[in-house]
C-alpha positions as CSV (number, residue, x, y, z in Angstrom):
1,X,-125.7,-77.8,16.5
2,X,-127.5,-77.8,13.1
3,X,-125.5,-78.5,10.3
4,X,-126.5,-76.5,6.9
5,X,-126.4,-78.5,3.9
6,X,-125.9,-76.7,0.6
7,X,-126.3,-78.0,-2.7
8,X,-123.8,-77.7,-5.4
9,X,-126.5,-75.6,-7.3
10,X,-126.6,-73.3,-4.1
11,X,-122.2,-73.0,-4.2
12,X,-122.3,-72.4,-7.7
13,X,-124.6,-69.5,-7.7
14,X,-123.1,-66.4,-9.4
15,X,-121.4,-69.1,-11.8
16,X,-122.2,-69.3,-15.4
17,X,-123.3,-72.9,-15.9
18,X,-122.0,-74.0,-19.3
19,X,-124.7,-74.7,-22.3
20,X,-124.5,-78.6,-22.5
21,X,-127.4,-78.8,-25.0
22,X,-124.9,-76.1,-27.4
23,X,-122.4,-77.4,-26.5
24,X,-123.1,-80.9,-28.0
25,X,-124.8,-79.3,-31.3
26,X,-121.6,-76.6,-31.9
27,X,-119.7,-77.5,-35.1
28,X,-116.1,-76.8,-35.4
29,X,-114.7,-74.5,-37.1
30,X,-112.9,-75.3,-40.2
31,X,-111.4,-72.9,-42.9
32,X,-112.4,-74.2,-46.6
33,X,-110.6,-72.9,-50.0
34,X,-111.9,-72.9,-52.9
35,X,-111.4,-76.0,-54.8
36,X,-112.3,-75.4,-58.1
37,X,-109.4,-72.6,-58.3
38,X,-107.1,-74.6,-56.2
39,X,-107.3,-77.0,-59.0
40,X,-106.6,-74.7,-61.4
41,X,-104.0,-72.7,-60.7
42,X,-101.8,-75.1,-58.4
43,X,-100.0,-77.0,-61.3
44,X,-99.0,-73.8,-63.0
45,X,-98.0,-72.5,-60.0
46,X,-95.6,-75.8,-59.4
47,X,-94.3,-75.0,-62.5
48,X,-93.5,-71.7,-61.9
49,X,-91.7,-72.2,-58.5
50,X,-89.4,-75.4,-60.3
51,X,-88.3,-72.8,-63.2
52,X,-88.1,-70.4,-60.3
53,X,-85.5,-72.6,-58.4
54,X,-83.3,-73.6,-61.4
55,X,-83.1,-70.1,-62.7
56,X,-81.6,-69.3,-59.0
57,X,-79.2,-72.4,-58.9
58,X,-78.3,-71.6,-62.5
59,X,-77.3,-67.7,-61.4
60,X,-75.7,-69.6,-58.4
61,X,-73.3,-71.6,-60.1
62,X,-72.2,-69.0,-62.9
63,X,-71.5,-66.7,-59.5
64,X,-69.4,-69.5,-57.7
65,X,-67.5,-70.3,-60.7
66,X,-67.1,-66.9,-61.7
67,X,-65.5,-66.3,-58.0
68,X,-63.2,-69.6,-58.4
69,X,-61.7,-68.3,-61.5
70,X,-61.4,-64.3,-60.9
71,X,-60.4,-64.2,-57.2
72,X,-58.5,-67.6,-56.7
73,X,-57.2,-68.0,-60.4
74,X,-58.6,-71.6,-60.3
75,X,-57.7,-72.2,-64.8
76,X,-60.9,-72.6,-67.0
77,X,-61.9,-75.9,-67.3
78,X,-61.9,-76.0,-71.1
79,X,-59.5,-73.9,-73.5
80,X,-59.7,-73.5,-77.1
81,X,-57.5,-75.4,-79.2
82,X,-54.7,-73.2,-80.2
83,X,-54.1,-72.9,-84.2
84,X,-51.4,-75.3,-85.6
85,X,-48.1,-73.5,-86.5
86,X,-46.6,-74.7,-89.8
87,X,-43.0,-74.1,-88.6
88,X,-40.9,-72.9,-85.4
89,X,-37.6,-72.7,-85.1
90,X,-35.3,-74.5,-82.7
91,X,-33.7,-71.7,-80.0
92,X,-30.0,-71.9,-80.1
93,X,-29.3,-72.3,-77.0
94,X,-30.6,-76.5,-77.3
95,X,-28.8,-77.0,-79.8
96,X,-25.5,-79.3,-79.4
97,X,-22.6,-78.1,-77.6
98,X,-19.1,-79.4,-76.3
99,X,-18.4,-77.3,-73.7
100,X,-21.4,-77.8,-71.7
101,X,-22.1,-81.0,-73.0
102,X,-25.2,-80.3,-74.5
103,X,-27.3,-82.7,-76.6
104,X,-30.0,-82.8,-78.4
105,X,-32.2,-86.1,-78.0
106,X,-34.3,-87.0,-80.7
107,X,-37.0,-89.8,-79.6
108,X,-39.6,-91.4,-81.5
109,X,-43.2,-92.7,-81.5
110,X,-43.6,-93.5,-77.8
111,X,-47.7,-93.7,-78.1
112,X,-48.1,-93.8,-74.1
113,X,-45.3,-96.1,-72.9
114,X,-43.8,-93.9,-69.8
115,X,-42.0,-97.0,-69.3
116,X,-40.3,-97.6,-72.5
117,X,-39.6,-94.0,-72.3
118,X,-37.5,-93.9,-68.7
119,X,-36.0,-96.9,-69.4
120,X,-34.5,-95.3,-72.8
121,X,-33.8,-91.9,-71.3
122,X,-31.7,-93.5,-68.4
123,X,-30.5,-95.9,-70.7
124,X,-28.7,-92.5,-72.4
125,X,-27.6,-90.9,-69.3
126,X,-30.5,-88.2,-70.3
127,X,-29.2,-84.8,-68.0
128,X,-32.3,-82.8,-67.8
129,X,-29.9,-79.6,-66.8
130,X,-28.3,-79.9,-70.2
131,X,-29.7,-82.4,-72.7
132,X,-32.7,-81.1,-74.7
133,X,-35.6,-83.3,-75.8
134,X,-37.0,-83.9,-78.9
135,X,-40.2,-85.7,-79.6
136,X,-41.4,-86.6,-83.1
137,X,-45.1,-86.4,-82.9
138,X,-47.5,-89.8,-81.3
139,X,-46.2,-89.6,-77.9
140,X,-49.9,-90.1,-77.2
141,X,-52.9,-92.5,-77.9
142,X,-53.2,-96.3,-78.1
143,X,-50.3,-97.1,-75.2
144,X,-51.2,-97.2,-71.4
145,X,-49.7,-93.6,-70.1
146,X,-50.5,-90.8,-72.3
147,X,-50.8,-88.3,-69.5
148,X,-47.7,-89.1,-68.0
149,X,-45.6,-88.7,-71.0
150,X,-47.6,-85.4,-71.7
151,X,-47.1,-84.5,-67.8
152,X,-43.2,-85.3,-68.2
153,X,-42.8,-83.5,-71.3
154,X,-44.2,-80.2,-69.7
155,X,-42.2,-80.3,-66.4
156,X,-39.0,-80.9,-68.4
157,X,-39.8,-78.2,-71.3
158,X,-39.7,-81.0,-74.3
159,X,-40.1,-79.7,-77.8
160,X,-42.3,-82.2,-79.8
161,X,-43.5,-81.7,-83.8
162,X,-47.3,-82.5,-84.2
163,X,-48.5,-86.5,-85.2
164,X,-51.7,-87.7,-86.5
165,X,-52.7,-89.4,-83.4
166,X,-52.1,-85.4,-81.5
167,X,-54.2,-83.9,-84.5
168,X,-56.9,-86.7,-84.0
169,X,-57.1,-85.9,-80.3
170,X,-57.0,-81.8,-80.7
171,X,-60.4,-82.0,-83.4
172,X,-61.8,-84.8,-80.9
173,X,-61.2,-82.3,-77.7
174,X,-62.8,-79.3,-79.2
175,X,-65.9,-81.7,-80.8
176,X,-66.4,-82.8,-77.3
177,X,-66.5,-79.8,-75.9
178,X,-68.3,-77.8,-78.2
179,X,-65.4,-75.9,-79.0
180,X,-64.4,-73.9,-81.7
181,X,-62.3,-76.8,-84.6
182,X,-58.5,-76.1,-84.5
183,X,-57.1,-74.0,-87.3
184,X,-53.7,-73.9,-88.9
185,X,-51.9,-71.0,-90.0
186,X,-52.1,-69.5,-93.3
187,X,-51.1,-69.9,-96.0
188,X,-53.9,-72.2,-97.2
189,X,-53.0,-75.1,-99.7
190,X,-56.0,-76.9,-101.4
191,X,-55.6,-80.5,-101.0
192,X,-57.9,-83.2,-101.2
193,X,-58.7,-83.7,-97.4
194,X,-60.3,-87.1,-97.8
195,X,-56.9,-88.4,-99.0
196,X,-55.0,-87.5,-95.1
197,X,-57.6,-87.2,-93.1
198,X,-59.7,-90.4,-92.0
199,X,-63.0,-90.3,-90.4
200,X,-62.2,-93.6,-88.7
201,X,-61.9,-92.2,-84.9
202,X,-60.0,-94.5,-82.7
203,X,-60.9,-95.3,-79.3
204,X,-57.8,-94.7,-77.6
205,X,-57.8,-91.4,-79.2
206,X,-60.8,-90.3,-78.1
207,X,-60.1,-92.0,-74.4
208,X,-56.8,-89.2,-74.3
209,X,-59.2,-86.0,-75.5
210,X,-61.7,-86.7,-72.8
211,X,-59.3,-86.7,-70.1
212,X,-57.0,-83.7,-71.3
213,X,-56.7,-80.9,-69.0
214,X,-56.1,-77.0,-70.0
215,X,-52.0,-77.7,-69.6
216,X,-52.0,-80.5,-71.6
217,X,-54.1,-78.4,-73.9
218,X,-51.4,-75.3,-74.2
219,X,-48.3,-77.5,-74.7
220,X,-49.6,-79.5,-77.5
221,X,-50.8,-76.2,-79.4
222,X,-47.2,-75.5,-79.1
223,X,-46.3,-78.6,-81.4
224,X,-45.5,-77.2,-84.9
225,X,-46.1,-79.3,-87.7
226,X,-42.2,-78.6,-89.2
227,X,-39.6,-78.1,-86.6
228,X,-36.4,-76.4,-88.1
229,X,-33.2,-77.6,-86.0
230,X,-30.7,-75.6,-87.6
231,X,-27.0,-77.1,-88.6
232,X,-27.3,-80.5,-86.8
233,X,-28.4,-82.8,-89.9
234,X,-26.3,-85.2,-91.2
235,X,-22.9,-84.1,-93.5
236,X,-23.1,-81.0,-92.6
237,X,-26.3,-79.9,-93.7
238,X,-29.4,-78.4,-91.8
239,X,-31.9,-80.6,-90.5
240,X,-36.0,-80.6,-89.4
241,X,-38.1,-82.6,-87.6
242,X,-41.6,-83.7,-88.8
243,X,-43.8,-86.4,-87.8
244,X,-44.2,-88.4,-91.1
245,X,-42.4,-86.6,-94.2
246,X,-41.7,-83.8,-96.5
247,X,-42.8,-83.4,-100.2
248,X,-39.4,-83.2,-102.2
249,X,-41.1,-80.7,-105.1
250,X,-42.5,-77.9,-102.4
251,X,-39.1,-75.5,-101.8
252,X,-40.6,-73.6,-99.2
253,X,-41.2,-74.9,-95.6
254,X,-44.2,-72.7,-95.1
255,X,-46.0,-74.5,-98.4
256,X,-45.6,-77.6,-97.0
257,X,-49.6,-78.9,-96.3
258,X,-49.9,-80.3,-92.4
259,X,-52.2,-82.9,-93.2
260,X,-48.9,-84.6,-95.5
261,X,-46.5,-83.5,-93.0
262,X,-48.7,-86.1,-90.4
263,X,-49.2,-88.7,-92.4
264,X,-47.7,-89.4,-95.5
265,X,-45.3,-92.4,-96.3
266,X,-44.9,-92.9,-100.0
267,X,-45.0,-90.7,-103.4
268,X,-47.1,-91.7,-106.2
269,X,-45.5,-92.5,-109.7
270,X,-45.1,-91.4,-112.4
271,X,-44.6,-87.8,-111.1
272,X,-43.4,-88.6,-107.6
273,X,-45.3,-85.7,-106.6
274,X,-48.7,-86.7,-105.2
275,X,-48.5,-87.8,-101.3
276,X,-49.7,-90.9,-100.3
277,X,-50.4,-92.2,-96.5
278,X,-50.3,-95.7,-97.6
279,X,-46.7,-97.7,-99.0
280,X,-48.3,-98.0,-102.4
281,X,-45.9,-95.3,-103.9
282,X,-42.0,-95.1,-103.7
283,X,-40.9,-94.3,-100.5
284,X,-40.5,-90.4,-99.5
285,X,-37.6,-90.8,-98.0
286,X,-35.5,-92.8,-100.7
287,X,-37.1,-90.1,-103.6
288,X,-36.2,-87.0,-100.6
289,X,-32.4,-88.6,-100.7
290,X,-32.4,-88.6,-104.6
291,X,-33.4,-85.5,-104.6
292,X,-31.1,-83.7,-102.1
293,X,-27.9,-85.0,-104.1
294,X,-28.9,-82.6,-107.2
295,X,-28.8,-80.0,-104.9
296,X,-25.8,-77.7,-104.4
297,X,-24.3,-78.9,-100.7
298,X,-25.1,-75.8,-98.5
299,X,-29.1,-76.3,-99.7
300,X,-29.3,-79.5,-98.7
301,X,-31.8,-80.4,-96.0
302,X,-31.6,-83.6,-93.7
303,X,-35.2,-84.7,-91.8
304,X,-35.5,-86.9,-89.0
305,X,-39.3,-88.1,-88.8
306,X,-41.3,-91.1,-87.1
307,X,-44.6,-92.8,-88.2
308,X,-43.7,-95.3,-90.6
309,X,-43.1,-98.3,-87.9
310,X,-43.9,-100.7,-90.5
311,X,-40.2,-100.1,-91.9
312,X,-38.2,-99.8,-88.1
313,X,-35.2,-97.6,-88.0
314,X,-34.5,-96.2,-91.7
315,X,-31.1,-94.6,-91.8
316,X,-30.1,-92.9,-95.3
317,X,-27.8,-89.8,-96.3
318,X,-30.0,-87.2,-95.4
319,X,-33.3,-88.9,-93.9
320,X,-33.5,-90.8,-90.2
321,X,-36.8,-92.7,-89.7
322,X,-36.9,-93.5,-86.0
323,X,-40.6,-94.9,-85.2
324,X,-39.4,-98.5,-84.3
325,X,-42.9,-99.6,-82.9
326,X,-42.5,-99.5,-79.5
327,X,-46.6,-99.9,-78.7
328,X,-46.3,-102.9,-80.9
329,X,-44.2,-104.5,-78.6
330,X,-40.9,-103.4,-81.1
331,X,-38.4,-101.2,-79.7
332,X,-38.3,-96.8,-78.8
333,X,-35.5,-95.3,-80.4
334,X,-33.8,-92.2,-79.5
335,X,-31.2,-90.5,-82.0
336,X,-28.9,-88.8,-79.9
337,X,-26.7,-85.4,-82.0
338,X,-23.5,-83.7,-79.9
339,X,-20.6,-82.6,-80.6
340,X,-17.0,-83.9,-79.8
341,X,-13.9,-81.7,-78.6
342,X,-13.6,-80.8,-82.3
343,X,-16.9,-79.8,-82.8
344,X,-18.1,-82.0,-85.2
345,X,-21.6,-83.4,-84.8
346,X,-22.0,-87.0,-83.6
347,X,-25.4,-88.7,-84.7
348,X,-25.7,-92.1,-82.2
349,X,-28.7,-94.2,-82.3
350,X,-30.0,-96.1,-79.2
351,X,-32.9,-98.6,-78.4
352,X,-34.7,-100.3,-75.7
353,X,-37.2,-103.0,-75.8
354,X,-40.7,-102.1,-75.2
């Protein structure tokens, strides 16, 4: 038998046989831009896409938010200062009373001491279902708990008077939020500004603004700067709560300038007209007594008022002066009006030690 042999060449015929020699010379192909207009026009275009991207993000977030507070009725997360009211009145109903045994509890400077204020309120037997509180103005600022006390005083519907230190904190709030400055109620006064308002801003102040929230906001634009009580004072006169004082020689509530109302503690002489915040004057309180006793019985006005810690508890005829330093490590004082089964007003004062 004779065996063909066959070259590979021979089984491959009909085969294309591939083009080593081209094969080795061939160049890739590559795909080449333009540099020169690469260069060009790439960092404008970077630029372009970043402004691009925040204008999105920005649209984004003004959507979301816009959704939070529309549809869920999430609150704002910065209010405007409302505009100081010269003077409320006190609704009759928390006013003392006998047959429900309804007080009226007056408390002083408490300057963010939750503590201090507890322990006094259960020192008193305080009933929030009948007892209404009182607070004079600097509940807030340089003590350890300023939210609390501003937390407890909405939950349990406290009336309060404005202070300096809540003034301070209002204009700090709406600085540091670019918000319009807090107003007060016409009529205007002139007054010399630079005598009651001090540019000094105090940390602890300025600590309280930056962590107020919209509530806290709302219920101290509710702080008048002259509280009128009605026929609770003492000898059976009327009475009003302020922070700091009254000028005897302005008759009318209403003409009464805030920025004195918050600060003041003594009357320059001769005149004892012109307010001073320092105690270089005669008091306020001993020229508002003198003052008050020329006056025919049913105009006479008692005030109950805080700030002046320097002089404690101050009791006279027709003034109580109730700021007895409790952030100073002094005492909180609470003056505490009824009425017994006769109806005639009880005024009780009572302390506790900071």
């Amino acid at each position: 038998m004779t065996t063909s042999m066959h070259s590979d060449a021979e089984h491959l015929v009909g085969v294309r046989q591939p083009d080593y020699e081209s094969t080795r010379t061939a160049a890739p192909e590559y795909y080449y831009y333009d540099d020169n207009g690469l260069d060009e026009d790439s960092p404008k275009k970077g630029r372009h896409n970043v402004f691009y991207y925040i204008i999105i993000a920005f649209i984004s977030t003004f959507l979301i938010y816009g959704y939070f507070q529309l549809v869920l009725g999430v609150e704002s997360i910065y209010i405007r200062v409302p505009d100081l009211v010269r003077v409320q009145t006190l609704q009759r109903h928390h006013s003392p009373a006998y047959h429900d045994a309804r007080r009226l509890i007056v408390v002083g400077d408490i300057h963010g001491k939750f503590k201090s204020l507890k322990k006094l309120l259960a020192k008193i037997d305080y009933a929030s279902e009948t007892d209404h509180l009182l607070f004079l103005g600097d509940m807030v600022s340089k003590g350890p708990n300023s939210l609390e006390v501003l937390d407890f005083a909405i939950d349990h519907n406290v009336s309060c008077v404005r202070g300096n230190h809540e003034d301070s904190i209002l204009n700090q709030y709406a600085a540091l939020h670019r918000l319009p400055a807090p107003r007060i109620e016409p009529p205007f006064v002139d007054v010399d500004n630079n005598l009651f308002r001090t540019t000094f801003v105090r940390a602890s102040d300025k600590a309280v603004a930056r962590k107020l929230k919209p509530k806290h906001i709302a219920y101290l634009g509710t702080c008048p700067a002259i509280l009128d009580l009605g026929a609770v004072g003492f000898h059976n006169t009327s009475a009003v709560a302020v922070h700091a004082g009254l000028q005897w020689n302005i008759p009318h509530l209403e003409d009464q300038i805030p920025e004195v109302v918050f600060t003041m503690r003594s009357l320059l002489p001769p005149a004892l007209t012109t307010p001073s915040e320092e105690t270089d004057g005669e008091p306020w309180s001993k020229v508002w007594n003198q003052k008050q006793k020329e006056k025919p019985r049913h105009q006479r006005v008692s005030v109950f008022y805080g700030h002046n810690a320097r002089d404690g508890l101050t009791k006279h005829r027709y003034t109580a002066g109730i700021d007895t330093g409790c952030v100073s490590g002094g005492k909180l004082t609470a003056l505490v009006i009824s009425r017994d089964d006769d109806g005639v007003l009880q005024h009780n004062f009572s302390s506790v030690k900071c």
